[in-house]
N, C-alpha and C positions, 0 to 999 in steps of 0.2 A: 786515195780511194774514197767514194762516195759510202757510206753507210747507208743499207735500204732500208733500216729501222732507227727510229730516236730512240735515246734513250729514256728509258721507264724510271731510275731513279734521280731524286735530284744531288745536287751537288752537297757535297759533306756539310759545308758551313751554312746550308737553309735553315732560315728562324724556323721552318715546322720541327727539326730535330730537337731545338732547345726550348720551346715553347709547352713543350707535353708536360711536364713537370711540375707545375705552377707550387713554389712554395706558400704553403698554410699552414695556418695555426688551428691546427685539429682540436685541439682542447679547447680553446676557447669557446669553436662552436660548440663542445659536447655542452658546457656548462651551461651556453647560451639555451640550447635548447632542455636542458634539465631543469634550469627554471622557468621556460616557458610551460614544461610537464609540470611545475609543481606549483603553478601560480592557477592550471586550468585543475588540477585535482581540488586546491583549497575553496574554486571557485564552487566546484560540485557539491563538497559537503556542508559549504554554509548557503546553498542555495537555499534551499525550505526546510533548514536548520529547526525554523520557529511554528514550524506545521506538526501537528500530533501526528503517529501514527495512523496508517488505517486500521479501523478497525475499533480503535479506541474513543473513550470521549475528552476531549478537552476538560479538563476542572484546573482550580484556582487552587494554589496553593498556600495561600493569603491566609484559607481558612483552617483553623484546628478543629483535630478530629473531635468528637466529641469523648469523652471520659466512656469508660467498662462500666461506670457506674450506671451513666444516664442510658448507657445502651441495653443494660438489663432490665431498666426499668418502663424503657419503650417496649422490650418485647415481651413482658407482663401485658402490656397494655391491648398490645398487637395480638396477643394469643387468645385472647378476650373476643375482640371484635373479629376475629377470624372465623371461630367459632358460630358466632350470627350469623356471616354471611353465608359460610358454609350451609346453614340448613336453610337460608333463602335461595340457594345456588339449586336445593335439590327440587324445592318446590317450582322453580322457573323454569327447570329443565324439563319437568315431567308433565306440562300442560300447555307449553307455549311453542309456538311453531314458527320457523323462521322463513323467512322470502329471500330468494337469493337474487341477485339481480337481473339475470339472464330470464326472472319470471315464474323461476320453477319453486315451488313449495317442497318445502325437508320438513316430512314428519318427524313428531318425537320419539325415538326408538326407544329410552326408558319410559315403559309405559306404568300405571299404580299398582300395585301391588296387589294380586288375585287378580288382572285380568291381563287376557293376550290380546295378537295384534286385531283378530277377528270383533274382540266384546268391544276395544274400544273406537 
C-alpha cells in the first residue's frame, strides 16, 4: 500500500537530534566576559581621574598653607583697609548713577540724608 502522506518526522539517527546540544565551557565564557566588565569599569574610573571636580577650583598642592600666625596678622591688616573702603563704598553709592547696557539709567536709591526722592 501507497501512503497518501510522507512522513513528518525524520529518521532516529538524523545529525539534527544530536547536534542540539553542542558541548561548552560555560565558565570560561563567564570569566571571559567578567573581565571584559572589569577591564571596561577600571577604564571609566581612570578616565578624567585627573580632572577636579565641578564646581571646584584646581590649586597646587606643592604650596603650604600659610601659618595661624601670619594669617592673624593679615587680617589686622585686612580689617584696617576694609574699613576705608567701606566709607568710600557709601559715598559712591549715594551720588553716582550707573548705565546699564541696554541704555537705561538706575538711579541712586540711597539718597543724603534729610532729603527724599522729590528734593533730590
Amino acid at each position: 500500500m501507497i501512503p497518501f502522506f510522507p512522513k513528518l518526522t525524520p529518521p532516529i539517527t538524523h545529525n539534527i537530534w544530536f547536534d542540539v546540544d553542542v558541548p561548552r565551557d560555560e565558565e570560561a565564557e563567564i570569566s571571559n566576559l567578567e573581565e571584559i566588565q572589569n577591564e571596561q569599569n577600571y577604564l571609566l574610573t581612570q578616565a578624567a581621574s585627573d580632572l577636579p571636580p565641578l564646581g571646584k577650583a584646581p590649586h597646587d598642592h606643592a604650596e603650604c598653607p600659610d601659618s595661624d600666625d601670619d594669617a592673624n596678622e593679615d587680617s589686622e591688616d585686612e580689617d584696617s583697609h576694609d574699613e576705608e573702603d567701606e566709607d568710600d563704598i557709601d559715598v559712591i553709592d549715594s551720588t553716582q548713577t550707573t548705565v546699564e547696557p541696554d541704555g537705561a539709567i538706575e538711579y541712586p536709591t540711597n539718597y543724603p540724608r534729610g532729603c527724599t526722592k522729590q528734593e533730590y
